[in-house]
C-alpha positions, 0 to 999 in steps of 0.5 A, a space after each residue: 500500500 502506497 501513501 501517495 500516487 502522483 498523476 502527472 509531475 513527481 513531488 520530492 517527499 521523502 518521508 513518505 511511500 509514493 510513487 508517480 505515474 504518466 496521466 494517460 497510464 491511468 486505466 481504471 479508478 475506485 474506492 476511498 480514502 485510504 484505501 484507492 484501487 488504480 489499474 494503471 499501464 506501464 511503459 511494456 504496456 502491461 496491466 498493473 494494480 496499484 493500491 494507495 491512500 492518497 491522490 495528488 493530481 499535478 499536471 502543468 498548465 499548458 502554455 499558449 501564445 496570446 497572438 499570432 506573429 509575437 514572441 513569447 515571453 520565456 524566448 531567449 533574449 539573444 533572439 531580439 533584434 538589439 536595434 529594435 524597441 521591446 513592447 511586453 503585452 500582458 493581460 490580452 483578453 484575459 487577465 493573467 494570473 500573479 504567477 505570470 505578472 511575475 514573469 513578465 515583469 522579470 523579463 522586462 528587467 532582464 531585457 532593459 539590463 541587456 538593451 538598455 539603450 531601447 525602450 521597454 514598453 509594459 502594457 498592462 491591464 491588472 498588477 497583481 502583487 504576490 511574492 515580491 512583484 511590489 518591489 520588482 515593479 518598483 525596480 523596473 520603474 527605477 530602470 526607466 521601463 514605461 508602464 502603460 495601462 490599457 483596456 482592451 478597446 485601446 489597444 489596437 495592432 497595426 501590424 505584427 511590430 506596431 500597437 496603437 495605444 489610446 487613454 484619456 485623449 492620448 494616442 500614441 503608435 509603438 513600434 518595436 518587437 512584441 512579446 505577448 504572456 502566455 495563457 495558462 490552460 488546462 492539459 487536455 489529459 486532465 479531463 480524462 482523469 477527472 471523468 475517471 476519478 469522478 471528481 467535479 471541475 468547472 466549466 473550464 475544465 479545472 479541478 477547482 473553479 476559484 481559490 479556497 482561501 484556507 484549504 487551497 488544493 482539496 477536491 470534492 472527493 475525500 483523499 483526491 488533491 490538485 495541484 498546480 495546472 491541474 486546479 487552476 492558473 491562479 493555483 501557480 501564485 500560491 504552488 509552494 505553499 499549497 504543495 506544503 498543505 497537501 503534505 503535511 495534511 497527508 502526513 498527518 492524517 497517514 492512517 487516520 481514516 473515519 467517517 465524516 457522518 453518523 450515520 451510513 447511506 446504504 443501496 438496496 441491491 434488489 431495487 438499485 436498477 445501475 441507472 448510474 443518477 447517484 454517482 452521476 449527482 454525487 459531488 463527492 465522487 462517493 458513489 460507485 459500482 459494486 460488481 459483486 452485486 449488480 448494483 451501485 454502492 456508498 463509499 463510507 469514507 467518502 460520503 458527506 452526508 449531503 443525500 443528493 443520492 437519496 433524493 434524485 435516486 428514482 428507484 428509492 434505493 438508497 437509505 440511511 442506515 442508523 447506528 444502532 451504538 453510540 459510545 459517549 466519550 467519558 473524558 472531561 477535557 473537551 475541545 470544540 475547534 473551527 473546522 477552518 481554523 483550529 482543526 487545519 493547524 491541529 491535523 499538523 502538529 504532533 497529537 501524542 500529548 492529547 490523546 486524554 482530550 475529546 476533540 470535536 470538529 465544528 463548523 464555526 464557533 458560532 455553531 455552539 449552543 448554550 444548552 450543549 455547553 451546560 449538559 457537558 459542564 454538568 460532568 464534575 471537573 470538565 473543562 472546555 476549550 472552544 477555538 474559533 478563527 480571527 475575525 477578519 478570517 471567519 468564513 461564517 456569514 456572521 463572523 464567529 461573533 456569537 460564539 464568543 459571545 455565548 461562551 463569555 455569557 456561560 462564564 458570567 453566569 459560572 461567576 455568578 454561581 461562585 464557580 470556577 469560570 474558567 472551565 469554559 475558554 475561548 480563543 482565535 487561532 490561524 489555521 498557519 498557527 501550529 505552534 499557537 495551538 500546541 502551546 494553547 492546548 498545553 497550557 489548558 490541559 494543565 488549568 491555566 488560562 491565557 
């Protein structure tokens, strides 16, 4: 059993059992989390079977040029004429993401410090700063490179080496050498691997349609992650952090697989007719066929409880199957954390020292209810920690506002009762802040407050 599978560019993770195979060696897929079936073909064109517990999908973009008879922006800079100005063009009809304004602006210094007699014309419609763009723009201005921002209608070519550039009354023909940026696409192989996946992508055929914020590069299905060309093109800006995520999400969570629901959804086999409607409503790629049964099946691992599957299944033959055991955690140190904060952090620190707490996922601090916190203070010696986000980071509608509001209302009314107040506690935590957490939860275990 491997950990990882890359499909596509191999990733360097040496603490970790993993193996990397071509897009189009991919045969056949199933399973879930922890437990992935691939068929894949080798390089001798014999049928392999590969067993692993993670996914990572990492297939680069493909570079496309803006326009017909420019030069590209990655050419070598001994195939420019010296005697001739240069004109960059970034942003044409699409705007570009950070990662490429990056290139650009690069490539503008590279060029001034090798001509630096000729201009060099930077149009642009978006300066999108990450990383050090900032002071790289900063740079090219001090080196005399001439920024000039446009919209598309005030950009006209006249020819393959001359622009016409109107703003606000100024019109202005350039001449010179085009150099276009690059569009980033995504690899036409990439749908192949989501069709056999059975992972959702948008309506450009990336995996993720827009950049989530605190976990960037999860997939609808449990176990699948997506990288780089593979997410999207704004997925190039944040790479190197997005591919530390994913494996220390990984390494962390190695053999710790649990349903993410109570209760199971199950396919009565004697009414299921294959129509295939739940695994084509499923957004979690939880459902697949059970060929030992003739029917369809719910992954347990993958399944998200949304019940899509129930509600479109024409046959009703899926239904949830209720646990008939449900073993309450007798430990009286109890820890509620966001699920988008607290939780991200803890699944990458060392949890040896808390194995004495009942940790319980949340999907905001604002989602606690007074009633629940009573039932469990009613435990002589319990103690509770609630971590919610910082404000500004709270994805909650209403920010996690009332969540620090009950807890403060539950320890007026402990004061108020001369008891110790301080069994309940509230604090905000980054999901980046695993030192924070570990010192939190320390500290708290041994009954003081911050």
């Amino acid at each position: 059993m491997l950990d990882i599978i890359y499909i596509g560019d191999q990733i360097k993770s040496p603490k970790l059992n993993t193996l990397c195979i071509k897009p189009e060696a991919l045969i056949e897929f199933e399973g879930e989390i922890g437990n992935f079936k691939l068929q894949v073909k080798d390089d001798d064109k014999k049928l392999k079977d590969l067993k692993t517990k993670y996914i990572v999908i990492n297939i680069d973009a493909v570079r496309e040029n803006n326009l017909e008879d420019t030069l590209n922006l990655d050419l070598d800079l001994d195939q420019l004429d010296p005697n001739q100005d240069i004109i960059i063009i970034q942003d044409y009809e699409q705007i570009s993401p950070a990662v490429i304004n990056k290139e650009a602006l690069n490539k503008a210094i590279e060029i001034k410090n090798k001509l630096s007699e000729k201009e060099v014309y930077f149009l642009y419609r978006s300066m999108r700063f990450i990383d050090d763009n900032d002071s790289l723009f900063e740079e090219a201005r001090q080196k005399g490179i001439i920024f000039l921002q446009y919209e598309m209608g005030n950009l006209e070519f006249i020819d393959k080496d001359k622009v016409k550039y109107e703003r606000d009354g100024l019109t202005s023909e350039l001449q010179g050498q085009i150099l276009t940026t690059p569009l980033l696409k995504p690899d036409q192989r990439l749908k192949r691997i989501i069709r056999l996946l059975n992972i959702e992508s948008n309506g450009n055929e990336y995996i993720q349609s827009t950049n989530i914020y605190l976990q960037p590069s999860l997939t609808g299905k449990r176990g699948v992650y997506s990288l780089a060309g593979a997410r999207g093109p704004n997925a190039y800006s944040e790479y190197e952090f997005e591919k530390e995520f994913t494996l220390n999400e990984i390494k962390s969570n190695l053999d710790n697989f649990e349903p993410l629901t109570e209760n199971k959804r199950v396919v009565d086999d004697k009414k299921c007719i294959l129509c295939y409607t739940c695994y084509r409503v499923c957004p979690h790629g939880a459902v697949q066929e059970d060929k030992e049964n003739d029917a369809m099946k719910i992954n347990e691992l993958a399944c998200y409880g949304c019940d899509g599957c129930i509600s479109h299944c024409p046959a009703s033959a899926i239904s949830i199957q209720e646990k008939t055991e449900q073993k309450a955690s007798n430990n009286l140190l109890k820890v509620l954390m966001c699920e988008n904060s607290a939780d991200t952090a803890y699944k990458k620190i060392d949890k040896g020292s808390f194995k004495d707490l009942d940790i319980e996922k949340i999907p905001c601090a604002s989602s606690i209810k007074k009633e629940d916190i009573f039932k469990f203070l009613r435990k002589k010696d319990s103690r509770l920690l609630i971590l919610g986000c910082f404000e500004d980071s709270c994805k909650h509608i209403t920010g996690d506002g009332r969540g620090n509001r009950i807890t403060n209302e539950i320890r007026d009314t402990l004061k108020k009762l001369d008891l110790n107040h301080n069994r309940v506690i509230f604090e905000r935590l980054s999901p980046r802040m695993e030192e924070d957490l570990n010192g939190f939860l320390l500290k708290w275990k041994e009954g003081e407050s911050s």
